[in-house]
N, C-alpha and C positions, 0 to 999 in steps of 0.2 A: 558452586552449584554442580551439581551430579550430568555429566548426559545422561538423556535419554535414550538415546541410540535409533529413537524412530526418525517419522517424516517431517513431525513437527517442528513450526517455527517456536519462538520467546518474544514477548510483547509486553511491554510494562504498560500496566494500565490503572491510573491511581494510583502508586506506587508500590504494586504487586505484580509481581511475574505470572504471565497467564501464558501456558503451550498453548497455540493455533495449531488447527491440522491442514496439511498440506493442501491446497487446493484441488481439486477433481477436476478433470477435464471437461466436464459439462462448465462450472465455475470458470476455468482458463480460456475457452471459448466464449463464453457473455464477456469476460472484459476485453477480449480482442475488439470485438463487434463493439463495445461502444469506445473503445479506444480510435476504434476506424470513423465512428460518428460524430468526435471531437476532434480528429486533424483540421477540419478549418477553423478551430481558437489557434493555433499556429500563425495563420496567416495575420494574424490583427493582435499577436503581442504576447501568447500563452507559450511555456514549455508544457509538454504532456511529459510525466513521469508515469513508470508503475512497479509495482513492488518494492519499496521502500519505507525506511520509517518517517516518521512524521512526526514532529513536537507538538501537542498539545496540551499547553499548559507544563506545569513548573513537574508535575507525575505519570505523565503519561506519552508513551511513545509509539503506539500501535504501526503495524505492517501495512501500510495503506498498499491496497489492491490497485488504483489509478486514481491519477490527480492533473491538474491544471492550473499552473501556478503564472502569476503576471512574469512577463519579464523586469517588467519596471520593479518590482520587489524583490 
């Protein structure tokens, strides 16, 4: 696959490569703020991630923006 040379991310979704565009800083600011709203799942078992891929399903691997995942898992 070719770069693109831009901002943009790659995300297989269904099993097609889809570019994302870089986040804005209005964007980068709301997930701070509820990133800061979910540190107390921390205390009772959760890791917070953010910007990451993510499996769903056997074609799809999206850039997930934040997540909250068990530790038990």
């Amino acid at each position: 696959m070719p770069l693109v040379g831009d901002d943009s991310s790659d995300e297989l979704i269904h099993g097609e490569i889809v570019s994302s565009p870089t986040a804005k800083p209005l964007h980068a600011k709301i997930v701070r703020r509820v990133l800061k709203l979910l540190e107390p799942l921390e205390e009772v078992g959760y890791e917070l991630a953010t910007d990451f891929g993510c499996i769903l399903g056997e074609h799809s691997l999206p850039g997930s923006d934040l997540a909250a995942v068990s530790r038990k898992r």
